[in-house]
N, C-alpha and C positions, 0 to 999 in steps of 0.2 A: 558459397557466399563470398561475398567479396571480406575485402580487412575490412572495412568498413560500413561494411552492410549488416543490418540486427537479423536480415532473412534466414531462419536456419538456426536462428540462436534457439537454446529450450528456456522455458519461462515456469517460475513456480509461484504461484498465487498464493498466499497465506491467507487462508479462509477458514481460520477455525478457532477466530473469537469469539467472546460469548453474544450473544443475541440483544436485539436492541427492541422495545417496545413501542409500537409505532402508534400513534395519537390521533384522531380519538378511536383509530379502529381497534385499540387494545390486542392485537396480534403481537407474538413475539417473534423475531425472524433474526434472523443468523444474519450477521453484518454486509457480507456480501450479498445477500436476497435482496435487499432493504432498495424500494423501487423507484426509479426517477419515469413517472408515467406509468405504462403498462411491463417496462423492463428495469429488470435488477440490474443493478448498481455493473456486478461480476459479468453480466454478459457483455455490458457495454466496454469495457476493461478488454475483454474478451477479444471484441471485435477490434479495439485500438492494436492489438499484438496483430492482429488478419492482417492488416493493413501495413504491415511492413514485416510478414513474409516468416512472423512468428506463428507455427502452427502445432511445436509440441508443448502442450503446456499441463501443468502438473496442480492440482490444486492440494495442499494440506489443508485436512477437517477435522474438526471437533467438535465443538456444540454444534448440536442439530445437524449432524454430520449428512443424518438421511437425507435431509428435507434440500440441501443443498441437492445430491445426487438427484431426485427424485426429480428438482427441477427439471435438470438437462437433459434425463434420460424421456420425459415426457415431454419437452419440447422438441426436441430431436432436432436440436438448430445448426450443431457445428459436424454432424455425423460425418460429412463429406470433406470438410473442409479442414477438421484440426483433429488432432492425435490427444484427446481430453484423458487425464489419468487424474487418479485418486489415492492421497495418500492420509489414512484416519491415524488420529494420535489417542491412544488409549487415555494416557493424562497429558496436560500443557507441557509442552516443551517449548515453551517461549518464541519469542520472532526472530531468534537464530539456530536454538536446538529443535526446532522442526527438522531444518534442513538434512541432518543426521539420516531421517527416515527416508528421503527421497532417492531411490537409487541410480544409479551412473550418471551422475554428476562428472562428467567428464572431460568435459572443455567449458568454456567461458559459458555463462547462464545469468538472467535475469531471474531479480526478486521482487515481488512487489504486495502491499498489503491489498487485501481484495474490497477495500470500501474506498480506494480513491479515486474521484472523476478528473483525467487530465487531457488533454490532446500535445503531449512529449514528445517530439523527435527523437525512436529511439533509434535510429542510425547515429545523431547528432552524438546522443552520449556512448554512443557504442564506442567512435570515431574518436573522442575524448576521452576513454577509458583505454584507449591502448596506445592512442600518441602519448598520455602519462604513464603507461608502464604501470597503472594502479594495480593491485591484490584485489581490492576492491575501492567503487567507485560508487557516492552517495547524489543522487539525482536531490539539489537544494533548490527552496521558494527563498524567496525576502517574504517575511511577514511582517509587517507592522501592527507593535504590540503596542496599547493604552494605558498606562496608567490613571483609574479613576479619581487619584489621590492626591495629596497636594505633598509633593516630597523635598524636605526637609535634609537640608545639608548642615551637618554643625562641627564643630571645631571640637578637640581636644579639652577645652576647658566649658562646651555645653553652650558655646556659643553661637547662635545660628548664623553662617556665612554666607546661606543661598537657601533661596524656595522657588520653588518649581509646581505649577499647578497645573497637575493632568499631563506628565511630559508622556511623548511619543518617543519608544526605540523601534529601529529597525534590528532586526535579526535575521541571520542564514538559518534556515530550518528544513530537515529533512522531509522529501515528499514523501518518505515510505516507499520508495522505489529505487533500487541499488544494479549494480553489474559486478558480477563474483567471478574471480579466477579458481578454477576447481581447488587448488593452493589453501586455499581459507579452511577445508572443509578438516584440514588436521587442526586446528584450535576448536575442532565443535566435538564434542564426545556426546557418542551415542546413549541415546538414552539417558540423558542429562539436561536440565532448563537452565534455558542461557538467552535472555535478549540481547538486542539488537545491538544495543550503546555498550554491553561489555564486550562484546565482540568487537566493535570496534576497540577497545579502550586493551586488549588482549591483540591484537593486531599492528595497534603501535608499538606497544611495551614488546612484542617481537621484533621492531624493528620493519614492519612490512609498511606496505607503503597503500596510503586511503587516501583518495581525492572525494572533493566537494565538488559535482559541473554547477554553478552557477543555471539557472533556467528561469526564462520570462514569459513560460506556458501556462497555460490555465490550469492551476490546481485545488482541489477541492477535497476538502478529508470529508468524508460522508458522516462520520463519527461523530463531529461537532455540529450542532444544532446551526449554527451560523449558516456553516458551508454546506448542509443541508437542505438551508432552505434557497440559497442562493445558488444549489444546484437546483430544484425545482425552476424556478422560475429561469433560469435558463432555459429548459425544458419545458415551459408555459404550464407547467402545472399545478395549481394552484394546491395549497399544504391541506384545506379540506376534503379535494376529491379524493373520495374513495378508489383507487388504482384498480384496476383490471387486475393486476397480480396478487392482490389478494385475494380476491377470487377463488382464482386458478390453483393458486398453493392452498385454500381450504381442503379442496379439492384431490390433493395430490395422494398417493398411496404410501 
């Protein structure tokens, strides 16, 4: 691969949050199953790495660890095309002490949580995570957050100086998807729960160096009811039909 090509990078999926209950079909399904149409969330993830040449990818599972496998192995989608492994964590080890468990981590890799819908240039961040020299590099949205509230600014002696009703911030906020230099994997101890933000927060306090790439790509946490449903309808799907996919995974062994 080129410096700047993500072709060849290895990618690890964190797919073993707990399960989400999906309305009104009352099925429970493991975050990444969780369907836009007749396809999961994870395969669609899946095929955005095909597409730029990413083809060893590693999933860590936990809840409903099976039902994940059972997917893939019964659809038989990527058998030709990607190197799919599996890595089960007996208990949580967080959205950085997973990584602990995935073995030869040994050059530059991709991390990404497995319920988010983007279309990412990941050459773009690749290309930005090595012209900064980063350890690791946190792929950020702008969100714009609401306040439903009318806020209240008051002075030292309870004086009110300012009201604001219903202000708007914008915020840098992590898509759930990073670029790791093998480097990082000595602040993670094995078999140990450690999210994401003290890794970071253990990263700096080293002195190592963490970049934000700024991105104006479609992101979508599948996790939040919002961007759930506004991934739907992206996908013309409206939030009462019954999906194909659930079907299928009644279904599954």
């Amino acid at each position: 691969m080129t410096n700047d090509s993500a072709a060849g990078l290895r990618a690890v999926i964190l797919a073993g949050g707990t399960g989400v209950r999906l309305h009104p079909s009352g099925i429970t399904f493991p975050k990444p199953l969780v369907p836009l149409g007749d396809r999961p969330i994870v395969e669609i993830l899946i095929e955005r790495l095909v597409t730029f040449g990413i083809i060893d990818i590693t999933l860590t599972l936990g809840h409903l660890a099976e039902l994940v496998k059972a997917y893939f192995y019964s659809s038989n989608l990527f058998s030709n095309r990607v190197r799919l492994r599996y890595v089960e964590e007996g208990q949580p080890m967080g959205t950085a002490g997973s990584l602990a468990s995935v073995p030869d981590l040994n050059e530059t890799f991709v991390v990404m949580n497995g319920d988010l819908l983007t279309d990412l240039d990941f050459n773009a961040l690749l290309s930005f995570h090595r012209h900064q020299g980063a350890a690791l590099t946190i792929a950020a949205h702008s969100r714009r957050v609401k306040m439903d509230l009318g806020v209240v600014e008051r002075g030292d002696d309870y004086r009110v100086v300012g009201y604001h009703e219903k202000p708007e911030h914008n915020y840098k906020v992590s898509m759930g998807l990073y670029v790791y230099e093998p480097s990082v994997l000595q602040l993670i101890e094995p078999r140990t729960y450690l999210n994401f933000p003290d890794l970071v927060l253990k990263l700096i306090a080293a002195g190592k160096k963490v970049c934000a790439m700024p991105c104006e790509c479609l992101w979508l946490d599948i996790g939040q009811p919002d961007d759930y449903a506004q991934a739907q309808t992206l996908y013309n799907v409206p939030l009462h039909q019954k999906s194909t996919l659930l079907d299928r995974t009644q279904n599954l062994p």
